[in-house]
C-alpha positions in Angstrom: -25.9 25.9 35.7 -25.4 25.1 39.5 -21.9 23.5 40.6 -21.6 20.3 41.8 -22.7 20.8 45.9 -19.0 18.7 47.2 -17.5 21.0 44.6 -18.3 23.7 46.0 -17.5 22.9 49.3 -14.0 21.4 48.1 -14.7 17.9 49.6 -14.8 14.6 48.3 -18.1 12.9 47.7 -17.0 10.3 50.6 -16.5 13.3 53.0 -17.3 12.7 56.8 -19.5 15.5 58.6 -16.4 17.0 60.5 -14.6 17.6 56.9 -17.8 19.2 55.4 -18.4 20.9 58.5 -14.3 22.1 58.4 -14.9 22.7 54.9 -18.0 25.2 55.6 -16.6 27.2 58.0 -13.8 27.9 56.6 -15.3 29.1 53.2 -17.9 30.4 54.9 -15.9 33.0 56.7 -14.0 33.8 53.4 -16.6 35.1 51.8 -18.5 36.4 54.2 -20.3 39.8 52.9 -19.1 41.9 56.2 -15.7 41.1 55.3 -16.4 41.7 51.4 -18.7 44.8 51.4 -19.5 45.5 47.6 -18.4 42.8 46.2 -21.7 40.7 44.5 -19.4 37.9 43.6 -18.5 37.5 47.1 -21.9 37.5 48.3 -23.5 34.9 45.5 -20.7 32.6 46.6 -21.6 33.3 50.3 -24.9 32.3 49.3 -23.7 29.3 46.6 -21.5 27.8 49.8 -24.4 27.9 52.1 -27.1 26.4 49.8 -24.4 23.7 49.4 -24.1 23.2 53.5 -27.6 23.1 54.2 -27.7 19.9 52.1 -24.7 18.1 52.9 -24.8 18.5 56.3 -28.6 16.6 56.1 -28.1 13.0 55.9 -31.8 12.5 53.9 -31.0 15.5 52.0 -27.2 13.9 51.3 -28.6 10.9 50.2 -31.5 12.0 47.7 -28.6 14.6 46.4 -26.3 11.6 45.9 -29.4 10.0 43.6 -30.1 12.2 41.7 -28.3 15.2 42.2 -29.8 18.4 41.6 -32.9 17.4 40.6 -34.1 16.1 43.8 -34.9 19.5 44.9 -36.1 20.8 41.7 -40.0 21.5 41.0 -41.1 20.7 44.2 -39.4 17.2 44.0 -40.5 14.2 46.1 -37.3 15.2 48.1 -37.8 19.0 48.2 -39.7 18.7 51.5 -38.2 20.6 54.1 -35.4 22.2 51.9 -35.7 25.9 53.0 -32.8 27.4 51.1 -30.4 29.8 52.2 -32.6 32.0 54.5 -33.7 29.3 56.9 -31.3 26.6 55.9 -28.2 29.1 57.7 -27.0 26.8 61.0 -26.9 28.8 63.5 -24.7 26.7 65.4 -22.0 26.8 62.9 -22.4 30.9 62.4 -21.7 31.3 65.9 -18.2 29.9 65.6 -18.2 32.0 62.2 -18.9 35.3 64.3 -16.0 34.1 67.0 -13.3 33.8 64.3 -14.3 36.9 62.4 -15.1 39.6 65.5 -12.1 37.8 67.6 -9.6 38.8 64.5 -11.2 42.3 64.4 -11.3 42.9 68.4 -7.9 41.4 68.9 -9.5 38.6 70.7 -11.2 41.2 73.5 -14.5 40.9 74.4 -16.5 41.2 77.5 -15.5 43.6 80.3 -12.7 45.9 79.2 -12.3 48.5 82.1 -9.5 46.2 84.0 -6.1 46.1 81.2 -3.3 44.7 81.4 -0.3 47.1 81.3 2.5 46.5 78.1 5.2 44.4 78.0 8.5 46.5 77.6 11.9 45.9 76.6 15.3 47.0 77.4 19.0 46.1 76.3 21.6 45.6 78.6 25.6 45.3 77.4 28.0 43.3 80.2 31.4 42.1 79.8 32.2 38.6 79.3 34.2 38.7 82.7 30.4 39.6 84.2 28.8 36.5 81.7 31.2 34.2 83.9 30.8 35.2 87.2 27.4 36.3 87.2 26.7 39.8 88.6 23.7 42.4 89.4 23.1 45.3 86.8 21.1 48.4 87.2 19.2 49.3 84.5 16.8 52.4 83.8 13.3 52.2 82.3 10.9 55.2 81.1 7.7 53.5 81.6 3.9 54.2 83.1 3.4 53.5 87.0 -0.1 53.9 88.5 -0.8 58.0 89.6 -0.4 58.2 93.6 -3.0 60.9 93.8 -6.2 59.3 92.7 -4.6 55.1 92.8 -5.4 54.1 89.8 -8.9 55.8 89.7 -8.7 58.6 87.3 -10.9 60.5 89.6 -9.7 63.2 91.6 -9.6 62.4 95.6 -12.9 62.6 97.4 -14.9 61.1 94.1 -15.2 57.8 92.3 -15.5 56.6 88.6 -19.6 55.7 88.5 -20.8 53.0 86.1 -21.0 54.2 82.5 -25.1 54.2 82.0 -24.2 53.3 78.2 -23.1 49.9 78.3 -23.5 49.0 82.6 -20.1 48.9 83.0 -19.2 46.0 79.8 -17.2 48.9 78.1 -19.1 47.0 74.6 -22.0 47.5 73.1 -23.9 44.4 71.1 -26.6 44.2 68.9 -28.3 41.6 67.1 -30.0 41.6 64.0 -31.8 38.1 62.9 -28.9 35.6 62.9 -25.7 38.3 63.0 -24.8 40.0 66.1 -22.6 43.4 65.7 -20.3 44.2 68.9 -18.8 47.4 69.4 -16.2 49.7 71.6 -18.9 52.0 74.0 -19.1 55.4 72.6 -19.7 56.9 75.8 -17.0 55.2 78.0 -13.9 54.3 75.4 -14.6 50.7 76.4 -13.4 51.5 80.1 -16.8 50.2 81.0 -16.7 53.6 83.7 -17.4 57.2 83.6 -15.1 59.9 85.1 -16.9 63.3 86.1 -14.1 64.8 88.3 -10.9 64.0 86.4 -7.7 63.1 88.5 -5.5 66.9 88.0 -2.3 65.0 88.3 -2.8 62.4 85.7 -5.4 63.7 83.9 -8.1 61.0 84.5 -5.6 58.4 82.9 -5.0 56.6 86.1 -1.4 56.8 85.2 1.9 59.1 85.1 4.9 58.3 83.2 8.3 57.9 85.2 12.1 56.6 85.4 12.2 54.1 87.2 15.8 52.1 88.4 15.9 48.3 88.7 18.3 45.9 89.9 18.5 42.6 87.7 20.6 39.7 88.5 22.5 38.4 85.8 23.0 34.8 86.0 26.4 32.9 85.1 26.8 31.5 81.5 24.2 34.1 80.0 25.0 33.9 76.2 24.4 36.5 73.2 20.6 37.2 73.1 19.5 35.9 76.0 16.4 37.6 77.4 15.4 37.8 81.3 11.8 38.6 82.3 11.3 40.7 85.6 7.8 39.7 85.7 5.1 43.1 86.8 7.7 44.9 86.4 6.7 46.5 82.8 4.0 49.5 82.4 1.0 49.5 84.8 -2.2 48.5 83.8 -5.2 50.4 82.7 -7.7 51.4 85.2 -6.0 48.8 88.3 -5.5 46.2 86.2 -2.4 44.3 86.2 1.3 45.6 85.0 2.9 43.8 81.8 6.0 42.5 82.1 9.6 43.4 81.5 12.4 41.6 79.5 16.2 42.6 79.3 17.8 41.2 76.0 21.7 41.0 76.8 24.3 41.7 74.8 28.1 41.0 75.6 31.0 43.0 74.8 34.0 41.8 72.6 36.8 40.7 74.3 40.4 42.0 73.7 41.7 38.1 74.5 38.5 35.6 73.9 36.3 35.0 71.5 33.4 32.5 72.7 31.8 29.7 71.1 29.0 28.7 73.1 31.1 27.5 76.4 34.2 26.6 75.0 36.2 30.0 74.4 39.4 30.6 71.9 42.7 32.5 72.6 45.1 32.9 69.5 49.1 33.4 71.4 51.8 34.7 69.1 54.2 32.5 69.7 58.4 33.3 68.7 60.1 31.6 66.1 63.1 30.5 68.6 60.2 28.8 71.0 58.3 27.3 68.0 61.6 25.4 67.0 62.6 24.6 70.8 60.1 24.1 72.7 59.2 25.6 75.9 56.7 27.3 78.0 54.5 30.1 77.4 52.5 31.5 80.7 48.4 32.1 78.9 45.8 33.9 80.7 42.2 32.6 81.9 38.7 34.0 81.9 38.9 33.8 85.7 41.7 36.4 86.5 44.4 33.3 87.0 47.4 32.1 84.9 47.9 29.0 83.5 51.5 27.6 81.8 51.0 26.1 78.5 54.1 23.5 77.0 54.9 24.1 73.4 56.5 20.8 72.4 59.4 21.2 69.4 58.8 22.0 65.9 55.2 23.5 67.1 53.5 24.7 63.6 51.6 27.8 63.1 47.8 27.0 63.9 48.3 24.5 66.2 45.6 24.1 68.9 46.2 23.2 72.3 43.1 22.5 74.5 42.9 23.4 78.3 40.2 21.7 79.9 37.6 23.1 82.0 39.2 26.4 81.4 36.2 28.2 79.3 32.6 29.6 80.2 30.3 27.7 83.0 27.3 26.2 81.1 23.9 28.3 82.1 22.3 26.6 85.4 25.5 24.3 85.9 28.4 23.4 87.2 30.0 22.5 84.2 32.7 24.3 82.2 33.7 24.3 78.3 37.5 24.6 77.5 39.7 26.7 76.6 41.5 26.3 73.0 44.5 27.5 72.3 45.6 28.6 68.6 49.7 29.4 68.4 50.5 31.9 65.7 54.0 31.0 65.1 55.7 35.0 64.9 57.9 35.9 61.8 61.0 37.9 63.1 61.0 41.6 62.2 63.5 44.1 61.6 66.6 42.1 61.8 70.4 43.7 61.6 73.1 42.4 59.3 74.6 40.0 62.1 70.9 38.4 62.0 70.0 37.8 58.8 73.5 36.0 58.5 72.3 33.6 61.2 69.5 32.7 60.0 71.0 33.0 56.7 73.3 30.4 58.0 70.8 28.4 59.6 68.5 27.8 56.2 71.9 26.4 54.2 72.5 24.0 57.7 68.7 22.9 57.5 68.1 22.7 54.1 64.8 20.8 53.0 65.2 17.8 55.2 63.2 20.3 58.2 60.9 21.2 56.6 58.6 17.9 55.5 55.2 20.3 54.8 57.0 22.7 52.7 58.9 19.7 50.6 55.3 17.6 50.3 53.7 20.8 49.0 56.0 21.8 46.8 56.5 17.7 45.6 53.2 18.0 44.3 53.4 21.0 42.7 56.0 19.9 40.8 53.8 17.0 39.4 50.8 19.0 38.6 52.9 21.1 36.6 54.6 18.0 35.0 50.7 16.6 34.2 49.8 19.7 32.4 52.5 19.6 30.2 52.0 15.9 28.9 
């Protein structure tokens, strides 16, 4: 028994053109027997979703479907005049965008001439210091990649000859053929696809037009550059195929961890151990920048461990601007080590003269200790 026609097609009954059309095409080159060699069931529904098409797409044939369904083509029906089937009812139209999507995923989306290529894309990573991320600087940077062969330019041919036409194809490097409504498009035996025909090979690159070498580059590294950031030297990647243009290259950067700074976007941190004696008294500790200079930081009294002090303008220069993130400041308040007899008295000395009363986050904390424990015994 034969499926309902907008079934097959997956449309509603009120479909517009465009969404049967949508529909079509993309079924269409689902199940299309190139793509599905050996498979029958692939092939009757090649054959079910066309059928279905060829009537939908016909307003008159739409319309006497929509009546009475099936049966208007059935026996020669009143409405079976012009219906052709499959064979003739195949829009060509529509297969032409079929063959597009279908040969342009197989080909890579090449077609036409193919002597002229374009050389690859390459890629190198580069390490500089964060000192170099905020200044800026120029790098030098090596790359093993394909230049065009000095001896025959480009050619392939050896000096005193030239590549001739390939006979094959004339030069289109493909070869098509078409067979009633499909048209088969293929790489030229006889040339590679180059579209040319080398009798007298080039001795120094072999008739490849190309010769592999180091090459040294300068690249300018430009202030504010961040983790990951990638720079393209445009032409300046592998040479193309038979004169045609180079591919590019792109240097990924990465930056070296810092002894002092960790960064955060443009804003960078410093952690500064900072003595007991200073944290209860106050004073001044002298902190380094990212730009070589000093800067003196003011610890107020009673400074806690993980306190943050922000220095304005002080951290990395935002890329392509003149502005600046800060500089934050952590203070790691430093325990005393190693103390003699005469120091632990002191200090001794000094926790029995403090007592609790100094010590407001230590006697809050321990406060509610004290009444959690008292809540879990109730």
């Amino acid at each position: 028994m034969k499926r309902d026609f907008y079934e097959v097609l997956g449309v509603e009954r009120g479909a517009d053109i465009e969404t049967i059309k949508k529909a079509y095409r993309k079924l269409a080159l689902r199940y299309h027997p190139d793509r599905n060699p050996d498979d029958p069931e692939a092939e009757s529904r090649f054959k079910e979703i066309n059928e279905a098409y060829d009537v939908l797409k016909d307003e008159k044939k739409r319309a006497a479907y929509d009546a009475m369904g099936h049966a208007a083509f059935a026996n020669g029906g009143a409405h079976a005049h012009g219906f052709e089937g499959f064979a003739r009812g195949f829009d060509a139209d529509h297969f032409s965008d079929i063959f597009d999507q279908f040969f342009g995923e197989m080909m890579g989306g090449q077609r036409g001439r193919s002597g002229r290529r374009r050389g690859a894309d390459q890629k190198v990573e580069l390490e500089i210091t964060l000192e170099e991320a905020f200044r800026g600087a120029e790098k030098q940077v090596r790359v093993h990649t394909l230049v065009r062969c000095e001896t025959c330019r480009g050619s392939g041919a050896a000096p005193g000859s030239e590549p001739t036409l390939c006979p094959t194809c004339e030069g289109a490097g493909r070869l098509r053929a078409r067979q009633g409504f499909f048209t088969i498009e293929q790489t030229c035996p006889h040339c590679g696809g180059s579209g040319r025909v080398i009798s007298d090979p080039c001795k120094d690159c072999g008739g490849r037009g190309l010769k592999e070498k180091d090459r040294t580059l300068t690249v300018r590294i430009p202030r504010g550059v961040e983790e990951g950031t990638r720079i393209r030297l445009a032409g300046e990647g592998s040479a193309g195929l038979h004169g045609g243009p180079p591919g590019d290259l792109y240097i990924f950067l990465t930056i070296r961890r810092h002894p002092i700074f960790e960064r955060e976007g443009a804003h960078l941190f410093c952690r500064v151990p900072l003595p007991m004696t200073t944290a209860i008294l106050g004073g001044e500790l002298e902190i380094p920048t990212i730009d070589g200079a000093r800067t003196v930081l003011k610890i107020p009294e009673g400074t806690q461990s993980g306190r943050r002090f922000r220095l304005k303008g002080k951290g990395m220069p935002e890329l392509r601007s003149e502005r600046r993130g800060d500089m934050i400041v952590e203070a790691r308040v430093e325990t005393p080590v190693r103390l003699n007899r005469k120091q632990k008295e002191l200090v001794q000395r000094l926790a029995e003269e403090l007592g609790e009363k100094q010590s407001p986050e230590s006697r809050n904390f321990f406060d509610r200790v004290k009444a959690f424990w008292e809540d879990l015994t109730e």
